[in-house]
Residue, then its C-alpha position, 0 to 999 in steps of 0.5 A: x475373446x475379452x472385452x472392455x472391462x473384463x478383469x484379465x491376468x497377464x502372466x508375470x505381468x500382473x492383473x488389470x482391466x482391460x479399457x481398450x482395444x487398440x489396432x496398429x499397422x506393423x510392417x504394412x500389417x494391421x494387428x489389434x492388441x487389448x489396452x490393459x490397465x494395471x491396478x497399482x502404479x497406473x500403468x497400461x500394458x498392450x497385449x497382442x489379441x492374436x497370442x491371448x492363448x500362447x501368453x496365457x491371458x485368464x479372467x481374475x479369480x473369484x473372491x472365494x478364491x481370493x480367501x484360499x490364497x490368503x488362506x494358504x499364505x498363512x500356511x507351512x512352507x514348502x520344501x526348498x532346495x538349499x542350492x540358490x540356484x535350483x530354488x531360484x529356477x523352481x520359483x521362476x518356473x511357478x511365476x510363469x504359470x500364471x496360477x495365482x496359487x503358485x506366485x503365492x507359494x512363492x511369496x509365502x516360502x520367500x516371505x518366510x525364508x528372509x525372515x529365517x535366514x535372509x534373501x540373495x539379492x536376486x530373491x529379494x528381487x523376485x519377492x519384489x515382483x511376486x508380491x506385486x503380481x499378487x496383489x495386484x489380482x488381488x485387489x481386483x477380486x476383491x475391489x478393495x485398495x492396495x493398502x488394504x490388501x497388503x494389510x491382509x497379506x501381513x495379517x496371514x503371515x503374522x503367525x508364521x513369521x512370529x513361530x518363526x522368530x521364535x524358533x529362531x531366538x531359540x537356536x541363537x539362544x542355544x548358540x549363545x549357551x554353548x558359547x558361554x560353557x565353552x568360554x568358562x571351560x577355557x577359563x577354568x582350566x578344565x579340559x575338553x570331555x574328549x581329551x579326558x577320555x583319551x586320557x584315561x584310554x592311555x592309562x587303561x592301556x598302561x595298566x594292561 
């Protein structure tokens, strides 16, 4: 059982604190459900005490545990299907474990992939909402502010995106060099490599 005060997790809610218990009858049957108030935005969710542990409600991680997640947001992404809708599943099935180090993975690979290839709208989306969760624990575990927190977010990503954009400047670099060669050959006159071989191949065989 929770109590007033007790910092709680609600999976695929978010985190929040718990400032009430509150008791309504429903089809002539009294149930109580804990008053939990979300950190960001304000806002109060009711969760019935008698499914705490079909839900999954957990008590917030500690501030030690707060430094790996932004430990591990600073790391290499993890390996993702290239098929939208198998990525899209694997990462839904993260965020309803309720396991913080889970939704970070998830805001890390998504977090990285927009950077290097963009987001479907439904991924944007899904960011959106772990992000949320994300830091929403997070500021509780540290008692620090929104602001705040979303600033050490950034800071952990900072040189993965930046290795990132890097790379990928490199690729369009590439990409823009094929492009020119492939330009000057056509202006040029000159033929293509492979249509010089079957070339000679045709006078090889003449020869013989």
């Amino acid at each position: 059982m929770f109590e007033k005060g007790d910092k709680i997790v609600y999976p695929n809610h978010g985190a929040g604190t718990i400032v009430g218990v509150k008791t309504k009858e429903i089809l002539g049957e009294e149930k109580k459900y804990y008053i939990m108030k979300l950190p960001i935005g304000d806002m109060k969710v009711m969760i019935p005490v008698e499914k705490v542990d079909e839900i999954g409600l957990r008590d917030v991680i500690d501030e030690d545990e707060a430094d790996d997640i932004f430990s591990l947001l600073g790391g290499k992404k993890s390996d993702m299907s290239q098929n939208w809708n198998r990525r899209y599943r694997a990462n839904m099935e993260k965020l309803k474990t309720g396991d913080i180090f889970e939704v970070g993975k998830v805001v890390r690979d998504l977090t990285i992939r927009d950077e290097q290839k963009g987001l479907s709208t439904g991924e944007k989306k899904m960011l959106s909402n772990a992000r949320q969760i994300l830091i929403s624990e997070l500021v509780l575990a540290k008692d620090m502010e929104k602001e705040e927190i979303e600033n050490m977010i950034e800071e952990s990503f900072g040189e993965n995106l930046e290795t990132d954009r890097e790379e990928k400047n490199e690729i369009d670099a590439e990409d823009e060099e094929e492009n020119d060669d492939e330009v000057k050959e056509k202006d040029s006159g000159k033929e293509p490599e492979k249509e010089k071989d079957t070339e000679k191949e045709k006078v090889n065989e003449e020869k013989s």
